[in-house]
SERO-4910 file (N, C-alpha, C, O; in steps of 0.05 Angstrom, whole numbers):
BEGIN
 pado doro    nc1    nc2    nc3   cac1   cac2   cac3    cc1    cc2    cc3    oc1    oc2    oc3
  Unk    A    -44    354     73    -37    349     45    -24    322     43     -5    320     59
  Unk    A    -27    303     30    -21    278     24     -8    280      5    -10    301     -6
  Unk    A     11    259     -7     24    261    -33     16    232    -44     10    213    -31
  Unk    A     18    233    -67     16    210    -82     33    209   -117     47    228   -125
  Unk    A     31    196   -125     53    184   -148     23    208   -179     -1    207   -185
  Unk    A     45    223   -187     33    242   -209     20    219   -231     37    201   -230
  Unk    A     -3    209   -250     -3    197   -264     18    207   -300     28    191   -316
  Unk    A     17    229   -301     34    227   -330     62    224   -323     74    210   -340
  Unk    A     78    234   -300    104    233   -296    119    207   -276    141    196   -274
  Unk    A     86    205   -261    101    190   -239    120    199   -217    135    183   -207
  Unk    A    120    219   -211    144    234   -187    113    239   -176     91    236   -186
  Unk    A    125    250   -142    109    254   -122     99    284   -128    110    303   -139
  Unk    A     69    282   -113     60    307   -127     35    308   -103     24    286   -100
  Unk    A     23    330    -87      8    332    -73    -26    326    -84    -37    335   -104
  Unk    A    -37    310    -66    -66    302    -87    -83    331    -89   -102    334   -105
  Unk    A    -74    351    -71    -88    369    -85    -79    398   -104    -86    421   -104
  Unk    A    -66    386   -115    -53    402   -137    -71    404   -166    -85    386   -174
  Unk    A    -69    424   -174    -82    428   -205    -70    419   -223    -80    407   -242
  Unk    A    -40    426   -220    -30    409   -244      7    398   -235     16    409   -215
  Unk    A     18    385   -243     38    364   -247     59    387   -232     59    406   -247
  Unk    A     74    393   -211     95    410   -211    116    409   -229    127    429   -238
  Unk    A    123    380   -236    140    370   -252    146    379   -278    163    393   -288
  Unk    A    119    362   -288    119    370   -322    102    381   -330     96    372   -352
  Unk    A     84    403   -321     62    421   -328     29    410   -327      8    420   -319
  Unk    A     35    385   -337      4    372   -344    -16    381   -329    -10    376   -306
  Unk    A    -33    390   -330    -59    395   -316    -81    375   -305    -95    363   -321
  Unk    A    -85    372   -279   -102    348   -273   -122    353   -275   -128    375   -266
  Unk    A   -149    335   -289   -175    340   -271   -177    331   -242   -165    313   -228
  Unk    A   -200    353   -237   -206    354   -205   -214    320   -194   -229    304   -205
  Unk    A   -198    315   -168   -207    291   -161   -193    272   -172   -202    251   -165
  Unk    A   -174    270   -186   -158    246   -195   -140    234   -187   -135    212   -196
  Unk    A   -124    249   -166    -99    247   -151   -117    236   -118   -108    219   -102
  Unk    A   -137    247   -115   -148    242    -91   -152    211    -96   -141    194    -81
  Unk    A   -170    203   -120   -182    176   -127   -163    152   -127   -169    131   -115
  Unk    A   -137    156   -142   -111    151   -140   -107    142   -109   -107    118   -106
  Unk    A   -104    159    -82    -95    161    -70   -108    149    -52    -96    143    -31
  Unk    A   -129    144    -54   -152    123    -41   -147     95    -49   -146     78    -31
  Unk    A   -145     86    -74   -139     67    -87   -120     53    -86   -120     28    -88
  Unk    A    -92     72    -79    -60     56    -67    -68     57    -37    -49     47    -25
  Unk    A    -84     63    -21    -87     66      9    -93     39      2    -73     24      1
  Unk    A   -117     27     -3   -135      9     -2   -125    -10     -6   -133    -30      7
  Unk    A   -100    -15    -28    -75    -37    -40    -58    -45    -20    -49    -67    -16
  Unk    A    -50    -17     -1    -30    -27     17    -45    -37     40    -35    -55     54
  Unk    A    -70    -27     44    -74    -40     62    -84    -66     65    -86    -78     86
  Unk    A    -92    -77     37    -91   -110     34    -74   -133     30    -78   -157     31
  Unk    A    -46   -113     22    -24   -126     24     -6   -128     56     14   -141     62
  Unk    A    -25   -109     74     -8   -107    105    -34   -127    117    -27   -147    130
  Unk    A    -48   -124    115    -70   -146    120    -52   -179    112    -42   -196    127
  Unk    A    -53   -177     89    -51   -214     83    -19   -214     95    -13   -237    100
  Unk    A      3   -194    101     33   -202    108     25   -205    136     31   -225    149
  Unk    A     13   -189    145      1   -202    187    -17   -230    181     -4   -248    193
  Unk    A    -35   -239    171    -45   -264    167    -25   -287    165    -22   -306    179
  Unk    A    -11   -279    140     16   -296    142     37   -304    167     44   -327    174
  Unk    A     42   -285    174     56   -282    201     38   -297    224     47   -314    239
  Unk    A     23   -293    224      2   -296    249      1   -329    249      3   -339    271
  Unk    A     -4   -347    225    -14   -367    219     16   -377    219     15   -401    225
  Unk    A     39   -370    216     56   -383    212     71   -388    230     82   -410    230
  Unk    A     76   -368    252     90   -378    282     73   -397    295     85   -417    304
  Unk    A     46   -395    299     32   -422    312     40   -447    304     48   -463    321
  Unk    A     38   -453    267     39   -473    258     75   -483    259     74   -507    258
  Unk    A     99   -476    260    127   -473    272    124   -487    299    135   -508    304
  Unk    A    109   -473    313    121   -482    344     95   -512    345     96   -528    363
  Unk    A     74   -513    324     67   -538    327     79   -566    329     76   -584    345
  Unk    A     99   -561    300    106   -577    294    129   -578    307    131   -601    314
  Unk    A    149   -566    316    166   -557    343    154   -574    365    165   -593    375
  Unk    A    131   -566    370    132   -585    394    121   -613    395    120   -625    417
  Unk    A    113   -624    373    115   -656    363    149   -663    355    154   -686    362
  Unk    A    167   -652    346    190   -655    344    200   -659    375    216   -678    376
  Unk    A    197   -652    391    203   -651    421    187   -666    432    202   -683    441
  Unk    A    159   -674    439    147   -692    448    130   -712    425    109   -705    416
  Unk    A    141   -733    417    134   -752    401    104   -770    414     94   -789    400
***
């Protein structure tokens, strides 16, 4: 069971739930799953480009690091 963010309330709510524990609302089938695929797919392009960042940026540091040290 996965959880993901309810769309009418916004509190956490299992994607396979029928309806809102919270505030009653009733989901259609598949919407919390679709949801839940959709923030997977976000974070994982945002942990993607923060390792790219990282990755590209300690090389380019100790480049210029070591022209600062050997001229």
């Amino acid at each position: 069971m996965n959880l993901t963010r309810s769309p009418c309330c916004h509190r956490l709510s299992f994607t396979n739930a029928s309806s809102c524990p919270h505030c009653g609302k009733p989901f259609q089938p598949g919407v919390l799953t679709a949801k839940e695929l959709g923030e997977d797919k976000a974070f994982g392009k945002k942990a993607h480009a923060l390792f790219l960042v990282a990755f590209l940026t300690v090389p380019l540091v100790l480049f210029f690091l070591g022209l600062q040290v050997y001229p």
